[in-house]
N, C-alpha and C positions, 0 to 999 in steps of 0.2 A: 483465454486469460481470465482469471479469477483474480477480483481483490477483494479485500476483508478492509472494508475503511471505518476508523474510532474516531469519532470526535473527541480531541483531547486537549484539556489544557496543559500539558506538557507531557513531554514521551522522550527517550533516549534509548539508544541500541549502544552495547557495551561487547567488544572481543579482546579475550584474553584480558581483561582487568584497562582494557582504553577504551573509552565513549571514542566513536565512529561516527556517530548522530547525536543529535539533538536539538528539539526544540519546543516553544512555546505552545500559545494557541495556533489548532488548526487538525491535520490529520496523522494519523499513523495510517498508514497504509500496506499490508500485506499483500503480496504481489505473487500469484500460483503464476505456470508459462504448462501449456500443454501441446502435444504437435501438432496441432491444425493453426495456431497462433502464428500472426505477421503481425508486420509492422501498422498495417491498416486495422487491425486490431488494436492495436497498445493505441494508435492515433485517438481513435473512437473513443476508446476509454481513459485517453487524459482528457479529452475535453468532458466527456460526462463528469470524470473526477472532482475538474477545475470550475467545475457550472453547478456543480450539485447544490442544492439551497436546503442546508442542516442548521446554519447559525440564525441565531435568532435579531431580529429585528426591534427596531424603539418599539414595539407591539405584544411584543413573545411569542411572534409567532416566525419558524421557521424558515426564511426567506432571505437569506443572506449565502452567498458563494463564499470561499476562504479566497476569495480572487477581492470579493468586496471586503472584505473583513482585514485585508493583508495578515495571513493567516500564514501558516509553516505547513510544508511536507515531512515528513519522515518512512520513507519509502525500506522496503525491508522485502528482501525473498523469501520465501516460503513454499517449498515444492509439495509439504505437506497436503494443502488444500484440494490438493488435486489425490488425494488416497481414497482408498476402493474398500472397504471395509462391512461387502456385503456377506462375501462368505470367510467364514473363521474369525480367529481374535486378532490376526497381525495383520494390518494392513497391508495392500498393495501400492503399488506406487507407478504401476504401470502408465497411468493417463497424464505422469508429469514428464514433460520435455526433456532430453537429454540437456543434462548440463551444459554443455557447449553452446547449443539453441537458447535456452533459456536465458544463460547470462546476458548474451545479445539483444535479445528481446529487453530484458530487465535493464541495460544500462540505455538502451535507447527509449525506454518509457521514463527512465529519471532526466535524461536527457532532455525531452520532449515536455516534461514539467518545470522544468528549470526556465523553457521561455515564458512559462504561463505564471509562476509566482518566484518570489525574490529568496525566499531562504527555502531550499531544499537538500536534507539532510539523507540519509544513507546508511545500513549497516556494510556486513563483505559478502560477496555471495560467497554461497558455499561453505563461509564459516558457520564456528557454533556462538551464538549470538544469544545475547541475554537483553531479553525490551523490557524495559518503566515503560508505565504508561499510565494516566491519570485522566479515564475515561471521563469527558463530562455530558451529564447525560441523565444514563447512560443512553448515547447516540451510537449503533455499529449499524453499518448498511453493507449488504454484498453487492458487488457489481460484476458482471462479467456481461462476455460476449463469445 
């Protein structure tokens, strides 16, 4: 599992012309699913998520969780992250999880961050999805496992 996390002061995912998502301060989170990925994988990585310390403190300096900050999700699929783009111009897309797998994995990692913070928003999997986002920062960290 790969995520692509933005520190953002607002972000919104949009299908077919309806916000889906949206929210304030906190993260957008792009969320790859590959076949060796479980649930003890998504687990690991919401709490890294939900613990990560990017916000900044009465200091400026970095040391705040979006857990302390009561911060927003904006949780979003992206099977892209996971393409193979060694040989030739078109990527492959071989190391991303059958859809099936994936959305599973993907609605039980939203699920799993929903106990951890209070507003957690959502694009559709599978759809074609248009994200705002309003990188503040700019703050991007990859995470996986």
């Amino acid at each position: 599992m790969k995520l692509v996390v933005q520190r953002v002061t607002n972000s919104q995912v949009t299908v077919e012309g309806k916000i889906t998502g949206k929210i304030g301060k906190g993260y957008l989170v792009l969320l790859g699913v590959t076949h060796t990925d479980t649930k003890e994988v998504a687990d690991y990585l919401v709490k890294k998520l939900c613990n990560l310390r990017v916000f900044t403190d009465e200091n400026d300096k970095m040391n705040l969780s979006i857990k302390d900050i009561d911060g927003e999700l904006l949780i979003v699929s992206q099977f892209t992250l996971y393409a193979d783009s060694q040989k030739g111009n078109r990527p492959s897309f071989v190391n991303s999880a059958k859809p099936e797998m994936a959305e599973k994995l993907y609605e039980y990692f939203v699920e799993q961050c929903r106990k951890e913070v209070k507003n957690v928003g959502t694009g559709i999997f599978g759809a074609h999805m248009k994200v705002e986002l309003l990188n503040d920062g700019p703050v991007t960290i990859i995470l996986e496992k």
